[in-house]
N, C-alpha and C positions, 0 to 999 in steps of 0.2 A: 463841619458842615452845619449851618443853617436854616432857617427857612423865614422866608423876610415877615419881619414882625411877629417874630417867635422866638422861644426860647432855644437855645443852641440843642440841638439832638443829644437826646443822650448817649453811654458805652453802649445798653443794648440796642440802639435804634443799629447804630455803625456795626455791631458784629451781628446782629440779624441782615444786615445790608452782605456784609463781609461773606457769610454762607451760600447768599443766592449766589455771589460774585463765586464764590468754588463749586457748586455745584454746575451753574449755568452753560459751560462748554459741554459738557456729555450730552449723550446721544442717548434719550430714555424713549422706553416703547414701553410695551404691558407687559411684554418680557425683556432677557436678555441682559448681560454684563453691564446693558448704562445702570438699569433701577441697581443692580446690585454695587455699583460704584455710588450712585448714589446715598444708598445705606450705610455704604461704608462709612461714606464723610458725617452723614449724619450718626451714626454711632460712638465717631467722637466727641460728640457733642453730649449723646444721650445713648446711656448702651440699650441696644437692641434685641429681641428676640426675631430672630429673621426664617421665615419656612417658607419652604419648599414645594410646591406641589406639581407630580408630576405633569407632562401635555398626554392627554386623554382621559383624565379624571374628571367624572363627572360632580358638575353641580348646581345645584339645580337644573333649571332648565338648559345650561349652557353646557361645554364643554373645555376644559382648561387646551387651548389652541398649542401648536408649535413654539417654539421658542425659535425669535429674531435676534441675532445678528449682525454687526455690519461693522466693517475694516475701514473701506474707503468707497468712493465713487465719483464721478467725475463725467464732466462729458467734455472733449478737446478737438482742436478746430484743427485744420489741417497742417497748421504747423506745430502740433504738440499742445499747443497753447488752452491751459485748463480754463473754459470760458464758465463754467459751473463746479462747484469744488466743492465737496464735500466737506473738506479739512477747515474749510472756511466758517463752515457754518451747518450745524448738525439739518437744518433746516430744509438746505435743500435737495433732500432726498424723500420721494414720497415714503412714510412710514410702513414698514413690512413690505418693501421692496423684494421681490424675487433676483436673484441673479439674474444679470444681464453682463455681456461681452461683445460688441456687435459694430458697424460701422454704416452708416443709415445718411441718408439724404437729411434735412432741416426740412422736408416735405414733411418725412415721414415721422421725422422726430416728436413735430409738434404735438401730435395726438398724445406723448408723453408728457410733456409741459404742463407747470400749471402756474400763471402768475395773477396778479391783482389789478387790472385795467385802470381801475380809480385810485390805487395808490401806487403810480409805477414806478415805485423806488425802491417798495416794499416787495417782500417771501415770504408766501402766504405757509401756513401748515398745513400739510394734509394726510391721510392715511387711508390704507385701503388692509384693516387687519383679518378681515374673515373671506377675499377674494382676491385670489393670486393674483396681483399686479406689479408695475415697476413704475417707474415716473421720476421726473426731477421738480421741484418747486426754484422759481426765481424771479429777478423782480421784471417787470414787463420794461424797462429802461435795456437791461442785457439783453431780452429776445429781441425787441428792436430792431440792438444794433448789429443780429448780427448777419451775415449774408449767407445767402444760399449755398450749397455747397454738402460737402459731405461731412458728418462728423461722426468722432470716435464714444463710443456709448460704453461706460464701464459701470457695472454696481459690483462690488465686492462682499455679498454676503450671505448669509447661508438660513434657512428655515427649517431645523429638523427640529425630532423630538429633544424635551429639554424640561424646563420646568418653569411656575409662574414663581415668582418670586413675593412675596410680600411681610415686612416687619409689624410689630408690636412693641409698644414698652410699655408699663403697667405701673402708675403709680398705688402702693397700697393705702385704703383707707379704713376708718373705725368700724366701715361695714361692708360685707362686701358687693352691694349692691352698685353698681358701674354707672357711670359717664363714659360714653364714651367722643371720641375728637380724633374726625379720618379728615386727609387730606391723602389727595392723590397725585403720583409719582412717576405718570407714565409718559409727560410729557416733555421733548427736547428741550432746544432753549428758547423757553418763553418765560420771563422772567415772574412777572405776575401772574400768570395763571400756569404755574401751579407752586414755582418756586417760595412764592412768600409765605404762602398757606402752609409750605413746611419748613418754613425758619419759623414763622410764629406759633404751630404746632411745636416746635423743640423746646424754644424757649420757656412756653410756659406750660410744659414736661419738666422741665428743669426748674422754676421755680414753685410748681406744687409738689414740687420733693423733699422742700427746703420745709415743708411741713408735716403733719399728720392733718391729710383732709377727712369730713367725714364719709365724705362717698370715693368709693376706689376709681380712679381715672384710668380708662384703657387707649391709650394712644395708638392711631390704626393708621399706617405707612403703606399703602397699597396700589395698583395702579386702578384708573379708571375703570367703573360698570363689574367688568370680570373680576377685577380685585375684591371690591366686595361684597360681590355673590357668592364668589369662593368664599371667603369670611366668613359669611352668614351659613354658609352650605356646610362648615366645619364648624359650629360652635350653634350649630342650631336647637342645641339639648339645654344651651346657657343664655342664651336670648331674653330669656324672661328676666335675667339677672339688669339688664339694661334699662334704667329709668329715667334717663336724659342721654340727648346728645348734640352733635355740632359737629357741622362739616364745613371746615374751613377751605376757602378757596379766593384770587383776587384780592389778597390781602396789603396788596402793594401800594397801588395805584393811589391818587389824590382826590379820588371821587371822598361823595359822603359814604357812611356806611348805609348797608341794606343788609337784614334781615326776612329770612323765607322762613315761615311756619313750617311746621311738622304738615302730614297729611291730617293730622286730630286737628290743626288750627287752634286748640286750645290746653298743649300739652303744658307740660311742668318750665321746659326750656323757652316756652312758645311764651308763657306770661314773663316768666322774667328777664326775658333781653328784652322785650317790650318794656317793662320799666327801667332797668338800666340805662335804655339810651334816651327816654323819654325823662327822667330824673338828671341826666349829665347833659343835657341839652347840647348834644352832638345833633349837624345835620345827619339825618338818617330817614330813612324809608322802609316800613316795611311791609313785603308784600305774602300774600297768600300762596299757597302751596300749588304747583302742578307739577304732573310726571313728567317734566323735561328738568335739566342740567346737571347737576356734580351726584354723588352719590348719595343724596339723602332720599332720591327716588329707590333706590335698593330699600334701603331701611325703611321707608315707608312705605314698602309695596305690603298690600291687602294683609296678606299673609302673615306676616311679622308687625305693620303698625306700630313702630318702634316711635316715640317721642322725638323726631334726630330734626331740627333744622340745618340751617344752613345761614352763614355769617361771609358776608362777600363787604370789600369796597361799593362799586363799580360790578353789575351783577356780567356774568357770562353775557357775551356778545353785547357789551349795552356801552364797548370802546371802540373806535376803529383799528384801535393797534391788537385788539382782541386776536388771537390765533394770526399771528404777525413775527415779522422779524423787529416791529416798532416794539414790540411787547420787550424790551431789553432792560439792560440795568440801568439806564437813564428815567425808564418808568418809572419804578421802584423807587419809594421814598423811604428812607428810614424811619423820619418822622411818621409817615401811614402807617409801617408796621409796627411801630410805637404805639398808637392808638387803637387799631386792631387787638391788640396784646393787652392791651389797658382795658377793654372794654370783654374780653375771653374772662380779664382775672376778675372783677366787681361783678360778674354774672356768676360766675363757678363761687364767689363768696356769699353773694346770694342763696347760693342753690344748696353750698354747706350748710349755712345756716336758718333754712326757712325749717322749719318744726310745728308739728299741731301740739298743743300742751290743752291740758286740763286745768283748770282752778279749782285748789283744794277747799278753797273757802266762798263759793258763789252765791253765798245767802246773805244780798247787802255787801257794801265795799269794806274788806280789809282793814286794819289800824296799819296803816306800814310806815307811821312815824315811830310807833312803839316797837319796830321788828327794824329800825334804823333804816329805813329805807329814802326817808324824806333824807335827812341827814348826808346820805351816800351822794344826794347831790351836789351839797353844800360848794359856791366858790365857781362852780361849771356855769360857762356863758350858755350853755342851752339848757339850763335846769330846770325851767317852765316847760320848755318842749319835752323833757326825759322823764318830768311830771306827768306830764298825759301819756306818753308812747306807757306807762306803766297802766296807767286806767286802763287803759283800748286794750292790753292785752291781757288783763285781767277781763274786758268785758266779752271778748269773742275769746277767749279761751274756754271753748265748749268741747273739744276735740273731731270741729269738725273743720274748724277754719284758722290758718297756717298764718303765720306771719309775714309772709308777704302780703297776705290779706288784711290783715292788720292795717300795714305800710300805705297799702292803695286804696281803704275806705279811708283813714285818717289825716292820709295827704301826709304823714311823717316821713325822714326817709328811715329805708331801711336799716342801716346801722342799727340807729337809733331805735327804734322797736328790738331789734334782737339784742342790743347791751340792758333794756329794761325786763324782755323776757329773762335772760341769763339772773338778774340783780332777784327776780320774782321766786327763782327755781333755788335760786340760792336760800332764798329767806323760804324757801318750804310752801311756799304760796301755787306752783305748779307743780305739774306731773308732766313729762312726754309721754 
């Protein structure tokens, strides 16, 4: 695969593609055997810690709800004829549907319907999880065409007590002070929201394992809002532990990237995706923080003020095919989730390596020819530039200001300031 006047995708563009393609048919809700099929598949990939928490547990202010559900459903026309199918397409069943068995007029049906007037091709998603209802979604092309008459009304599924479901996998670092990187799980098959945001959450689970990072990455597999509240509501003793984070979501699609601030607007994670995608001169957008979309409004409600943005394509609602049956694997580009992935790893390198240091010797500039330092550059085509990133961070090395400070008064990039700090600490010229 492709993409015109690009270089050919690479393995992990096609087996991040590969993932959505196996997860995509299940039927996920905020509970219920889809999220835990879906963990499953993803735990081959990356093994899981996966809990449990019972329906009536409280937390915070909410309540862990019933656990959903569902076999089959259908609605069939007088001659048996499945004119809406469940089996077809997880989609169209309104989410947390109550059991229904019944045979109803197309009068009375419609008030259960629900389709997209301006795209009548498409099956909108919908849900009704905290207010007993039933319903089917479909494309306004099928209501259409069909004629009045009587039809047969089936939902096959069940709401009792049960439990919410949600994983973790835990990369260890030098500290164990946390990142952490939630994507949510609770929704059918929509391929970009939400599907990509946890291929690209696995993969790069899997490739910060293939090192020793310095900060411990906590990877949070949960379903929307109540997922994690719950989260929060059970690890609320360890919260302090968390000093960056990212909520991945929309990670598919061919938009530019977009970038949402923490509630601080000027957290740790908040300055440096701002330079990462400002230094890689990706189109990208970023905007300020509100209490509406993915779950970074938990983490940053009042209370906790957690550091956590949020990393999208294409933000929530800002496609047509948004909460759509368009939202499919056709969306979904490898190549997107290539670059998504590409732009998670150069920020999390960032974030390992920004450090306040001290200068041991601040009175007047250092010999750091006589300490080999001039020497250590000898031969390198950026050796003027590895020249300075060493000055600037002997000159703001006061221990108040970090090396990406450095990076962003000096206009150098980052790398390069932290292979000069590294070369400084070596030769005894720094302190962390």
């Amino acid at each position: 695969m492709t993409t015109a006047g690009a270089q050919p995708v690479t393995a992990v563009g096609e087996r991040m593609h590969e993932l959505v393609e196996r997860m995509y048919p299940l039927c996920r809700s905020i509970t219920g055997d889809g999220v835990r099929a879906t963990l499953a598949i993803v735990d081959e990939y990356l093994p899981l810690r996966v809990h449990e928490v019972p329906t009536g547990t409280q937390v915070l202010d909410w309540t862990v709800p019933q656990e959903w559900n569902i076999r089959d459903a259908y609605i069939a026309d007088a001659h048996g004829n499945r004119v809406v199918d469940f089996a077809a397409s997880s989609l169209h069943v309104l989410g947390y549907s109550v059991p229904v068995s019944a045979t109803m007029p197309l009068a009375e049906l419609r008030a259960h319907l629900h389709t997209l007037p301006d795209h009548p091709a498409w099956v909108p998603y919908r849900t009704s999880y905290y207010k007993p209802d039933w319903g089917f979604c479909l494309a306004q092309d099928t209501l259409d065409a069909l004629p009045d008459g009587d039809y047969e009304v089936r939902i096959d599924s069940t709401l009792a007590d049960g439990h919410l479901t949600y994983a973790e996998h835990v990369v260890p670092g030098q500290v164990p002070d946390e990142v952490i990187v939630s994507c949510h799980v609770c929704h059918p098959s929509l391929a970009n929201d939400n599907l990509a945001g946890i291929a690209v959450a696995t993969f790069l689970a899997r490739e910060l394992a293939q090192r020793t990072p310095y900060y411990t990455y906590r990877f949070l597999f949960a379903p929307g809002t109540i997922g994690a509240i719950t989260w929060l509501a059970r690890n609320a003793e360890r919260v302090e532990r968390v000093k960056h984070g990212l909520v991945l979501a929309c990670a598919g699609d061919r938009g530019r990237l977009t970038y949402k601030r923490s509630r601080r607007g000027d957290a740790g994670i908040d300055r440096v995706m701002r330079h990462v995608l400002e230094v890689s001169e990706r189109p990208h957008h970023v905007t300020e923080f509100t209490p509406y979309g993915y779950d970074e409004r938990q983490f940053c409600s009042p209370g906790f003020d957690l550091g956590v943005g949020s990393l999208t394509r294409t933000p929530y609602a800002g496609y047509p095919e948004y909460h759509t049956s368009a939202d499919n694997l056709d969306f979904v580009s490898p190549r997107a989730m290539e670059d998504t992935l590409a732009v998670c790893r150069e920020a999390f390198a960032v974030l390992d390596r920004d450090r306040r240091y001290v200068n041991l010797s601040p009175y007047g500039e250092p010999q750091l020819g006589r300490r080999g330092l001039y020497d250590s550059l000898g031969g390198r085509s950026d050796a003027k530039q590895a020249q300075m990133a060493m000055l600037w961070v002997l000159s703001l090395s006061d221990g108040e200001h970090g090396l990406l400070d450095v990076a962003e008064r000096s206009g150098l990039p980052f790398d390069t300031v932290a292979d000069a700090a590294d070369a400084l600490h070596g030769a005894g010229l720094l302190k962390a």
